[in-house]
C-alpha positions in Angstrom: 4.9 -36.5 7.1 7.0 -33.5 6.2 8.6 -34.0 2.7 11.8 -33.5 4.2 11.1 -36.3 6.8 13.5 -39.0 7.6 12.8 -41.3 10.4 15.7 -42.6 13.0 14.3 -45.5 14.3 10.9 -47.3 14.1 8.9 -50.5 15.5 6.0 -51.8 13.8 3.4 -54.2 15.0 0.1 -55.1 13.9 -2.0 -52.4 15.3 0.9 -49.7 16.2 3.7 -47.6 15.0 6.6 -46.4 16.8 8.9 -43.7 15.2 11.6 -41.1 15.6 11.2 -37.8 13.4 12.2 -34.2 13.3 10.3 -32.1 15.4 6.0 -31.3 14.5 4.0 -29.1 16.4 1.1 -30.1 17.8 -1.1 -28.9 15.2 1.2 -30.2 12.5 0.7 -33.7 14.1 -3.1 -33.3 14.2 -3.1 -32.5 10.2 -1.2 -35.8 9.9 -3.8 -37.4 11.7 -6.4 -35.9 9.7 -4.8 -36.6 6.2 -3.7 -40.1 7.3 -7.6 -41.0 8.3 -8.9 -39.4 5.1 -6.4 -41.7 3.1 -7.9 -44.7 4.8 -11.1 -43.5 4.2 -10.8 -43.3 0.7 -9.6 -47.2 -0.1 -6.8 -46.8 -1.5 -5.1 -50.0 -3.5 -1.8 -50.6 -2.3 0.4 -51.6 -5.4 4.0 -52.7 -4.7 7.0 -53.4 -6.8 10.6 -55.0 -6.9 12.7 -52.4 -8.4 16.7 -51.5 -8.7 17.6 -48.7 -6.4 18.4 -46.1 -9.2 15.1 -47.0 -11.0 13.1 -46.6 -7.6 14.5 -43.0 -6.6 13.6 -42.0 -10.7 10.1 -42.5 -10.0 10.3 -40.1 -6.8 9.6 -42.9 -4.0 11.2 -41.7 -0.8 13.1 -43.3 1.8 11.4 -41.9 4.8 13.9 -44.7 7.1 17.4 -43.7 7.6 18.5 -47.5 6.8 20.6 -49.1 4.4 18.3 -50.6 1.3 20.5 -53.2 -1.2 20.9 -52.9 -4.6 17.2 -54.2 -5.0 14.0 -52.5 -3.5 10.6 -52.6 -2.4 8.3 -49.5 -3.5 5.1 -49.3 -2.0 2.6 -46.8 -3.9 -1.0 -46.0 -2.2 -3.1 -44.7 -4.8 -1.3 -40.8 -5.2 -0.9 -40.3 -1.6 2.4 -42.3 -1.2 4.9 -43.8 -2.4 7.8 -44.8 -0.5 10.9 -47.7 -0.6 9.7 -49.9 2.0 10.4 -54.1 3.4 7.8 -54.8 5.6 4.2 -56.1 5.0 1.2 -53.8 3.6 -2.7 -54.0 3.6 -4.0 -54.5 0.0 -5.8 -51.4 0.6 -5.9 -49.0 2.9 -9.5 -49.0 4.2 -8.1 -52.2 5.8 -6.2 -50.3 8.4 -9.8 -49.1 9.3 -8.6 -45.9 11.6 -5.2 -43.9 12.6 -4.8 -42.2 16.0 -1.5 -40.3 17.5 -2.0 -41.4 21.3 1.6 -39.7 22.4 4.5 -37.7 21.2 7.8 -36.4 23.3 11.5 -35.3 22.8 14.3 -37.8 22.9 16.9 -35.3 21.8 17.4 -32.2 20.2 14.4 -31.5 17.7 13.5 -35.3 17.5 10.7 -36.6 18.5 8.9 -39.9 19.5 5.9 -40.7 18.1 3.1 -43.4 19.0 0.5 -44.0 17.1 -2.1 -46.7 17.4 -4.2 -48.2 14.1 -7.5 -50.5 13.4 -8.1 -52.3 16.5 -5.4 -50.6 18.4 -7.3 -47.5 18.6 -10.5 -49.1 19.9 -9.2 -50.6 22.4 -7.6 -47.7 23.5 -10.4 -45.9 23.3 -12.6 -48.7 25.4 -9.8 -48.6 27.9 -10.2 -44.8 27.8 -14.0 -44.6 28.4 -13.1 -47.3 31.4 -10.7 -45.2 33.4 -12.8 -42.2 32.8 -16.2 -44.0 34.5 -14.2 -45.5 37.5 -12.4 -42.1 38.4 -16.3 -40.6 37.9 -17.6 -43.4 39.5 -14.8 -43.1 42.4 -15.7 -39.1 42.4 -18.9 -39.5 42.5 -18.7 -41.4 45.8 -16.4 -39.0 47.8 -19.0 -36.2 47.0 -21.8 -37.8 47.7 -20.4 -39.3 51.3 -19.2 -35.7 51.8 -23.1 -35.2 52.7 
């Protein structure tokens, strides 16, 4: 994400992500693909700690959700990548989330987008679904050609 980033609005579920940010090009959102995989890849330890919420903005951890936090915190730290005030539940390391993939992105209002993006098995099975529709439109294809002759 953009260091200026500050979501409005988010839903997460096991194996998806559903956020509101400022506007990213397309090729902006592929590099956050890219870095987000590479992060996984590399097995980070996710280390996470109950802190005040003067002591957790010293040590730089951003709050990328525009939501009210009380007067103690959760800061969630992978490896150097991240760090970032956060309340819901983490992998103990990242190669857990296994694989990141940004299936959709549009405008909901001036310069905000909505982003999807689909982790683990999330992304295979969108990917199996994705191989099936593609082979029953060829398949389905395939047939009006050939009865054309």
């Amino acid at each position: 994400m953009k260091s200026d980033t500050v979501t409005k609005g988010v839903q997460q579920a096991p194996h998806r992500s559903l956020f509101n940010a400022l506007g990213y090009t397309k090729e902006e959102l592929e590099k956050v693909e890219e870095i987000v995989n590479e992060e996984i890849r590399k097995g980070l330890f996710v280390v996470t700690e109950v802190m005040d919420m003067e002591e957790a903005k010293k040590t730089g951890a951003m709050a990328l959700f525009d939501e009210k936090y009380g007067d103690k915190v959760r800061v969630v730290k992978m490896g150097d990548f991240s760090m970032e005030l956060c309340g819901g539940t983490h992998v103990p390391n990242t190669s857990a989330i296994t694989t990141f993939k940004i299936i959709s992105e549009s405008g909901i209002s001036a310069n905000v987008r909505r982003i999807e993006a689909l982790t683990g098995e999330g992304v295979f099975s969108y990917y199996k679904q994705s191989v099936f529709c593609y082979y029953k439109y060829s398949l389905k294809e395939s047939h009006y050609i050939l009865s054309a002759y």
